[in-house]
FIRO-486123 format. One record per residue: residue number from 1; residue in three letters; x, y, z of N, C-alpha, C in turn. Coordinates in Angstrom, 1 decimal. Example, Ala and Ser with C-alpha at 12.3 -4.5 7.8 and 13.67 -1.06 7.14 Angstrom:
% FIRO-486123
  seq  type    n.px    n.py    n.pz   ca.px   ca.py   ca.pz    c.px    c.py    c.pz
    1   ALA    13.2    -5.7     7.8    12.3    -4.5     7.8    13.2    -3.3     7.8
    2   SER    12.8    -2.2     7.1    13.7    -1.1     7.1    12.9     0.0     7.9
END
This chain:
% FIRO-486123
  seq  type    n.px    n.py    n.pz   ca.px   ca.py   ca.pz    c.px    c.py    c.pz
    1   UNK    81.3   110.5   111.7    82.7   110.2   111.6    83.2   109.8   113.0
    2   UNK    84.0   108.7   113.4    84.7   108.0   114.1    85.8   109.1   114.8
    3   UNK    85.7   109.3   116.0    86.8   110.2   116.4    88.0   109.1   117.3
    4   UNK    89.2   109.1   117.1    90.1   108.5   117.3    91.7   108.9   118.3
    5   UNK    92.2   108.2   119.1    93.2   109.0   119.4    94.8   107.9   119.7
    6   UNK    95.2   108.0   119.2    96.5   107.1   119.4    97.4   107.4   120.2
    7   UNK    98.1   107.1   121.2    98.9   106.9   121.7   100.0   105.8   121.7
    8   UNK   101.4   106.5   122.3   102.4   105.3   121.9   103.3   105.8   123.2
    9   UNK   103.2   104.6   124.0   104.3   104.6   125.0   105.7   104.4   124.7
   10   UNK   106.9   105.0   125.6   108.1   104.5   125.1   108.6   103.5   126.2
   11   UNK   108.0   102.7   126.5   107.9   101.7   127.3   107.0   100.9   127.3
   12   UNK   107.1    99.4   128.0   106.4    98.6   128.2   104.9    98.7   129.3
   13   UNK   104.0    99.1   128.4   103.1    99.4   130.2   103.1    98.1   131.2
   14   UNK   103.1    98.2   132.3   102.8    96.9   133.6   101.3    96.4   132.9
   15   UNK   101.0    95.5   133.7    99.6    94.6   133.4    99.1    95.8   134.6
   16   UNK    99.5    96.2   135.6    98.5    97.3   136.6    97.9    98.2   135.8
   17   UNK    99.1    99.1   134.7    98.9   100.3   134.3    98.1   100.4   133.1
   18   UNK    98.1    98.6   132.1    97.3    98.6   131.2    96.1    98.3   131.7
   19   UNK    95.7    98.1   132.7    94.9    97.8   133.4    93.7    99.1   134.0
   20   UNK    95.0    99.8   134.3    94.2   101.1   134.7    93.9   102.3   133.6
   21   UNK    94.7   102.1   132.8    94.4   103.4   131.5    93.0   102.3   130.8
   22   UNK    92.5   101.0   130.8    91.5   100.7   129.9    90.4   101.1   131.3
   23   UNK    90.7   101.0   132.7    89.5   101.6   133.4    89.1   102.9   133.1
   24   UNK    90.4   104.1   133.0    90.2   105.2   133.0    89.4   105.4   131.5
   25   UNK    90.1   104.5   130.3    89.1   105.2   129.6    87.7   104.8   129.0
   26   UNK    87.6   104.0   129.7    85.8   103.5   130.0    85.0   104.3   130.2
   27   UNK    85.8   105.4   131.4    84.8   105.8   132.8    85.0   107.1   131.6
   28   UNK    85.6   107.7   130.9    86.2   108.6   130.0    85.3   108.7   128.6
   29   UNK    84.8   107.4   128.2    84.2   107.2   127.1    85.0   107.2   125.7
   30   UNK    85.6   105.9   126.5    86.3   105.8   125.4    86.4   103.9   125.1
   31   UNK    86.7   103.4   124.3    87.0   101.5   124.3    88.4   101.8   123.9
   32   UNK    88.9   101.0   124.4    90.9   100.6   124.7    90.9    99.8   123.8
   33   UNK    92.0   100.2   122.5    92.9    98.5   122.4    94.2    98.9   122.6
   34   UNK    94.9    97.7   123.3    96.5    98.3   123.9    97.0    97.0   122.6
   35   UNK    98.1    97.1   122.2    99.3    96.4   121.8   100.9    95.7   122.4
   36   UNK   101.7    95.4   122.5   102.9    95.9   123.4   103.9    94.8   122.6
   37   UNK   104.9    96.0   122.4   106.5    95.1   121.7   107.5    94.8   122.7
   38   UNK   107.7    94.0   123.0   109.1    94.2   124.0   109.8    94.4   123.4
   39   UNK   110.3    94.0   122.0   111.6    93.8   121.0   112.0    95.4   121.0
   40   UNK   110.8    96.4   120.8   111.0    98.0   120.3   110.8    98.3   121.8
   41   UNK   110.8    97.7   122.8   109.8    98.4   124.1   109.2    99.2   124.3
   42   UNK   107.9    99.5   123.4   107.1   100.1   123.2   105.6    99.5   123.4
   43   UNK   104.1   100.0   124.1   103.7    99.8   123.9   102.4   101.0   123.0
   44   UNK   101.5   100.6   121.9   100.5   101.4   121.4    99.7   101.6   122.1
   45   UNK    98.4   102.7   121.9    96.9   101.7   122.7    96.2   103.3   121.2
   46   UNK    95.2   102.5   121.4    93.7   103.0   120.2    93.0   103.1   121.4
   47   UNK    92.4   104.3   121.2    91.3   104.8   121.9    90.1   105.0   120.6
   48   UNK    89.1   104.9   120.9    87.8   104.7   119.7    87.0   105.4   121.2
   49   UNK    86.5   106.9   120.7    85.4   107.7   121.2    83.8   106.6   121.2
   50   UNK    83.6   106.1   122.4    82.0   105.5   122.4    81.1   106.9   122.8
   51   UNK    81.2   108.0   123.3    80.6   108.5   123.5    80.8   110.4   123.3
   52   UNK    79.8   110.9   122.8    80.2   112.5   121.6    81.2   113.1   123.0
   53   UNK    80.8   112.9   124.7    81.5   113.8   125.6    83.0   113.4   125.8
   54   UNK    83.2   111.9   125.1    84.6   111.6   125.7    85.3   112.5   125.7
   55   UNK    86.3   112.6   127.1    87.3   113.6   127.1    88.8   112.4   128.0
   56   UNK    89.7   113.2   127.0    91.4   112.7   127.0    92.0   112.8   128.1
   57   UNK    91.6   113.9   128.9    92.4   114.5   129.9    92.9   113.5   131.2
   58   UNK    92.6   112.3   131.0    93.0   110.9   132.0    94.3   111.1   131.2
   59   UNK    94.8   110.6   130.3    95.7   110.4   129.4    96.6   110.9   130.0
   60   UNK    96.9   112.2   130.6    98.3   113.0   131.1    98.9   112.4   132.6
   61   UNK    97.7   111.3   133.1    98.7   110.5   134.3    99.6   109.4   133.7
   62   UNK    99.4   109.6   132.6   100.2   108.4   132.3   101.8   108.9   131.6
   63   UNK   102.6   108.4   132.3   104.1   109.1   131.7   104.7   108.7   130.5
   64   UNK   106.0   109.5   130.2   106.1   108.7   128.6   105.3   108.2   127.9
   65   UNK   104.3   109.3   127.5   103.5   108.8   126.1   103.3   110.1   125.3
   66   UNK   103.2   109.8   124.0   103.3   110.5   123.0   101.1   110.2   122.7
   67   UNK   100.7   111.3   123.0    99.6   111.6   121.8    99.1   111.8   120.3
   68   UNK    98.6   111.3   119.5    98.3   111.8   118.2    96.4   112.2   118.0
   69   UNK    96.3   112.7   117.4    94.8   113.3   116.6    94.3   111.9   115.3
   70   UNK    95.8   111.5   115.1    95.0   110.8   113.9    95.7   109.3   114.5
   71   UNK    94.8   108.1   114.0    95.4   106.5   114.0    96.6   106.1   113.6
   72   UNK    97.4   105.8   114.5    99.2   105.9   114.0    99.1   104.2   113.7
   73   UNK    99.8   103.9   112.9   100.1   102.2   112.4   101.9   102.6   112.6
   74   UNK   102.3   101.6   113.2   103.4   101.3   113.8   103.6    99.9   113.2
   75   UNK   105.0    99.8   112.5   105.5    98.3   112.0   106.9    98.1   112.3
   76   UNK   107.0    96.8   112.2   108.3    96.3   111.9   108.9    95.5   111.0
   77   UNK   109.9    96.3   110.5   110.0    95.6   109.1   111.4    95.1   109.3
   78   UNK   111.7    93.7   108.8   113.1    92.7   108.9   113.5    92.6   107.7
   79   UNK   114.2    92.9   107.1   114.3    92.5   105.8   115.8    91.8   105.7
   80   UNK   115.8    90.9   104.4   117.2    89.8   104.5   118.3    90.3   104.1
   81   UNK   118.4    91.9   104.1   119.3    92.7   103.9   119.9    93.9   104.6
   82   UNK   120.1    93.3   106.0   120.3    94.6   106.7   121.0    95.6   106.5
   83   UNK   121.7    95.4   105.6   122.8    96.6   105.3   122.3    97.7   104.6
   84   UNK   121.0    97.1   104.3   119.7    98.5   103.8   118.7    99.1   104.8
   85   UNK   119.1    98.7   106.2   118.2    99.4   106.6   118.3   101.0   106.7
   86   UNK   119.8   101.5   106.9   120.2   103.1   106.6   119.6   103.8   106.0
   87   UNK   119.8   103.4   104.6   119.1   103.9   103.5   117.7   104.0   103.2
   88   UNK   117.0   102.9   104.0   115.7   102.9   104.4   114.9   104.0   105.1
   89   UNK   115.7   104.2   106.3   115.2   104.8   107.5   115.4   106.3   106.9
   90   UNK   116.6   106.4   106.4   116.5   107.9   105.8   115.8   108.1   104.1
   91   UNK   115.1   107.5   103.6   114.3   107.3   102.8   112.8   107.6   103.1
   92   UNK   112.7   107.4   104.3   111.4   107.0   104.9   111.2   108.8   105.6
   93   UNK   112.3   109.1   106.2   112.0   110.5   107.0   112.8   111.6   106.7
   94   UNK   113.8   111.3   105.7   114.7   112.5   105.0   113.9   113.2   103.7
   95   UNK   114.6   114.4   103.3   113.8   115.0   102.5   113.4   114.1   101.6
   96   UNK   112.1   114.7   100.9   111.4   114.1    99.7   110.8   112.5   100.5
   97   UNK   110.4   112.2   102.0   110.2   111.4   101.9   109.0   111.6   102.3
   98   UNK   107.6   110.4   102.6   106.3   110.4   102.4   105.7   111.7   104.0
   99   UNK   104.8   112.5   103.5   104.7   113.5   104.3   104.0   112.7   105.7
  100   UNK   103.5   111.4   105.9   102.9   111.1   106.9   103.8   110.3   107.8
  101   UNK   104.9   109.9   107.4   105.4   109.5   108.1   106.3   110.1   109.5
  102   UNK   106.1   109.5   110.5   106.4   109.7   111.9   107.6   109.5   112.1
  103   UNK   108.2   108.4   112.2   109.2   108.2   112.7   110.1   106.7   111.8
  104   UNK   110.8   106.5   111.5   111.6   105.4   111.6   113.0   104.9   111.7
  105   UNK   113.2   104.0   112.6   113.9   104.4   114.0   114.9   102.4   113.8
  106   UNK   115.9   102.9   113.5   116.5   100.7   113.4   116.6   100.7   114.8
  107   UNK   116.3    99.2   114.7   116.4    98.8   116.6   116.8    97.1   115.8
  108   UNK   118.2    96.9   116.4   118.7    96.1   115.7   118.9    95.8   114.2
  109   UNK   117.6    94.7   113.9   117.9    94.0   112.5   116.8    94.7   111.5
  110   UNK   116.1    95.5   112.4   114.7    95.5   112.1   114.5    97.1   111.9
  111   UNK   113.3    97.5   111.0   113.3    99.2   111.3   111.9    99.0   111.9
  112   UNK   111.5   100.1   113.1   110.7   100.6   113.9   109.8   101.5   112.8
  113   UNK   108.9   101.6   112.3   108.4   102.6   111.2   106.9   102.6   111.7
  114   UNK   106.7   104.3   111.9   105.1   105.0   113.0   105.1   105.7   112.0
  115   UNK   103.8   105.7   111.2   103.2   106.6   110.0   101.7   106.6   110.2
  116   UNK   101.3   107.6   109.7    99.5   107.7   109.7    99.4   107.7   108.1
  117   UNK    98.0   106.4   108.5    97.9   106.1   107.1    96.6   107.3   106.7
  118   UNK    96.4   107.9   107.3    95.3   109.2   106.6    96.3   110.0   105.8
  119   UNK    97.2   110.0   106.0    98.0   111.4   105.5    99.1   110.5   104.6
  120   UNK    99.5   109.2   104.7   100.3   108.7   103.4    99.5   107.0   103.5
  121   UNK    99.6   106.5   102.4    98.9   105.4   102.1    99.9   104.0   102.4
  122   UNK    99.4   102.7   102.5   100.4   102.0   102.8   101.3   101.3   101.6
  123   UNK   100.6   101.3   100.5   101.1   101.4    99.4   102.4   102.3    98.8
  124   UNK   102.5   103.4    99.5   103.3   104.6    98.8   104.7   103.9   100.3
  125   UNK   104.5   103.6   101.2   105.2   103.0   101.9   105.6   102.1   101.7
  126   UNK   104.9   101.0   101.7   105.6    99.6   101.0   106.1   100.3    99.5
  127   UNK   105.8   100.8    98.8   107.0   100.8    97.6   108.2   101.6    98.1
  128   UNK   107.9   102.4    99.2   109.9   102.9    99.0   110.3   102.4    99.6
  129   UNK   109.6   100.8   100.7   110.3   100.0   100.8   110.8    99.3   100.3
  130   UNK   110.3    98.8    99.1   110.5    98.0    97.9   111.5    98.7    97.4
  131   UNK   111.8    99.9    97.2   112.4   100.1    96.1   114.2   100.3    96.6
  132   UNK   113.7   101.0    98.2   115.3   101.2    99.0   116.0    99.5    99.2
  133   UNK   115.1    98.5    99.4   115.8    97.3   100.0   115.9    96.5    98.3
  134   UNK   115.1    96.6    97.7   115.6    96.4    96.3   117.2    96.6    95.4
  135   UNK   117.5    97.8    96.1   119.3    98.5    95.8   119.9    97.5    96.5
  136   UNK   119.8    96.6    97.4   120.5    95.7    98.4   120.2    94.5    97.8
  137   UNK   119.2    93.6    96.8   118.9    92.8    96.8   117.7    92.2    97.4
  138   UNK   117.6    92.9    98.3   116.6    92.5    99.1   115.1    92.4    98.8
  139   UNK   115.0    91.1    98.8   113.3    91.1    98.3   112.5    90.0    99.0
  140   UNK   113.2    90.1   100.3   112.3    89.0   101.4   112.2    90.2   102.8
  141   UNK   111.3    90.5   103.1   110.9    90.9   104.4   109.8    90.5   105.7
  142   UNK   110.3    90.9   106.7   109.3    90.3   107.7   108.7    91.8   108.1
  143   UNK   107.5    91.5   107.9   106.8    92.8   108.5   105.5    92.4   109.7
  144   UNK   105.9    93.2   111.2   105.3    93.0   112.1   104.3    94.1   112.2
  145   UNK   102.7    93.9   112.9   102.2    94.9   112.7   102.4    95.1   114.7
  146   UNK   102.8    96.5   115.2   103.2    96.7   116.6   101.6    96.8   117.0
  147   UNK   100.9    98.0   116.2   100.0    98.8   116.7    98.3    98.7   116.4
  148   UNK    97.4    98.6   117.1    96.2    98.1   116.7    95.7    99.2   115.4
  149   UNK    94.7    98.7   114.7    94.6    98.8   113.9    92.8    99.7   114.1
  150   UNK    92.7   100.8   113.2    91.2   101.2   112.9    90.8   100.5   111.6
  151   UNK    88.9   100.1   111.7    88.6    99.7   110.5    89.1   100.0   109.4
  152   UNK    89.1   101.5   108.9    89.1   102.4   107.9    90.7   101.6   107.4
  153   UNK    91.6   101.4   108.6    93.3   100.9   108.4    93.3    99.9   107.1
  154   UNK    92.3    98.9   108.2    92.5    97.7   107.2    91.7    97.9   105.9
  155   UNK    90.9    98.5   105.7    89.8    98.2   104.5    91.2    98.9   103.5
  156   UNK    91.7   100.2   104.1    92.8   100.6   103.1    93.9    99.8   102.9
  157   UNK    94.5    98.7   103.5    95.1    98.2   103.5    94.8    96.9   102.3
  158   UNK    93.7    96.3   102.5    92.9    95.6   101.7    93.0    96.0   100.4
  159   UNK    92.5    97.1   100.4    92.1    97.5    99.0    93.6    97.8    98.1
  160   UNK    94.4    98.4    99.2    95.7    98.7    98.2    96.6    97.3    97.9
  161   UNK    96.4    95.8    98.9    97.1    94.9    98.5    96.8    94.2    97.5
  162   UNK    95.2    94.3    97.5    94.6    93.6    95.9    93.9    94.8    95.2
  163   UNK    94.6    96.3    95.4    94.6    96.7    94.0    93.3    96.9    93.6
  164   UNK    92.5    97.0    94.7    90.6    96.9    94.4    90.2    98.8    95.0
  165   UNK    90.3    99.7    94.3    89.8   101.0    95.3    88.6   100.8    95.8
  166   UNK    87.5    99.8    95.2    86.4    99.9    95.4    85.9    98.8    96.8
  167   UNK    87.4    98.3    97.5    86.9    97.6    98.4    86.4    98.5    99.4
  168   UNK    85.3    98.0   100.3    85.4    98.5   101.5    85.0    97.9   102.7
  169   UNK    84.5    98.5   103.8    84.5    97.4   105.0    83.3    96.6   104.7
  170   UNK    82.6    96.5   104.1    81.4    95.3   104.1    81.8    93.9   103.5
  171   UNK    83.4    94.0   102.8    84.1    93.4   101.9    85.8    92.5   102.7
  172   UNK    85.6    92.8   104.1    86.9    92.8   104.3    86.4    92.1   105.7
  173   UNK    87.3    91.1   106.0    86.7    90.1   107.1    87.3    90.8   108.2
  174   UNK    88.6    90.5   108.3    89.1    91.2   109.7    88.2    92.4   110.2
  175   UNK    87.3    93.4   109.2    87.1    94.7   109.9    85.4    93.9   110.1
  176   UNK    85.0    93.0   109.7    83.7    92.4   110.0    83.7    91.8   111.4
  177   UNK    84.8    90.4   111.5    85.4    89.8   112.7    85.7    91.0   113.8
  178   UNK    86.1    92.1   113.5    86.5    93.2   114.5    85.3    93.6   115.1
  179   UNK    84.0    94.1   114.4    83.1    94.5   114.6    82.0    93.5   115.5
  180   UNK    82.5    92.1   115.4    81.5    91.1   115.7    81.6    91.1   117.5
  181   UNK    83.0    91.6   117.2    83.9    91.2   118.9    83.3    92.2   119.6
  182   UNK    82.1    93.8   119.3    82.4    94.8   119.7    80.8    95.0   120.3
END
């Protein structure tokens, strides 16, 4: 099993500092993927364990960053009805709403939405988005993805948008193309 660790800055990292957290976590045993929004000014980074000793403890020179145990997927969703995003955002993290969700946060036009897809599916997400911006009319959205992605992300992603449980990564190009790069 793949051990994982997400981070999410609340800021933009410098090209020095992205620079220096993918040395530190080399020397750490670890492979870096960074992301970065200016729009949310946020940036992600995926850490993927290359080796059973890697250890995190580089991680704490870096300021303003939030930790996780599990692969956080960070989006941005636009939809042609802003006047739903309220109802969205408290749909998404008020009672009765999906237990894996993290955060979501409007920043402008757009909602900010940090969920772990181990613990809620992207499916069960995209429908209460479907169903909150649906009360608005709304049935056109722009969805940005912020935050890099683990295999396991996309293959679930895959499988829930064509409805196939039986896909998996031997079936799914992006996580083949990911692997080719590695």
């Amino acid at each position: 099993m793949q051990t994982y660790l997400s981070l999410r800055f609340n800021r933009m990292l410098s090209p020095a500092e992205a620079s220096s957290l993918g040395a530190d976590a080399r020397e750490a045993g670890w492979q870096l993927e960074l992301r970065s929004s200016e729009h949310v000014a946020r940036t992600y980074a995926l850490l993927t364990a290359k080796r059973a000793d890697a250890t995190d403890a580089f991680v704490n020179d870096y300021p303003g960053m939030n930790r996780y145990a599990d692969p956080l997927l960070a989006l941005s969703v636009e939809p042609d009805a802003v006047e739903g995003l309220q109802s969205l955002a408290a749909a998404l993290t008020g009672k009765g709403a999906p237990e894996g969700v993290l955060s979501a946060e409007i920043v402008e036009r757009d909602l900010l939405l940090e969920f772990f897809p181990a613990r809620t599916s992207w499916r069960l997400v995209r429908a209460v988005i479907d169903v909150e911006l649906g009360r608005y009319g709304s049935t056109v959205r722009r969805t940005t993805l912020l935050s890099p992605l683990v295999p396991e992300m996309e293959t679930q992603i895959a499988a829930d948008g064509l409805q196939e449980p039986e896909v998996n990564e031997s079936r799914v190009l992006e996580a083949l193309l990911g692997d080719a790069d590695h």
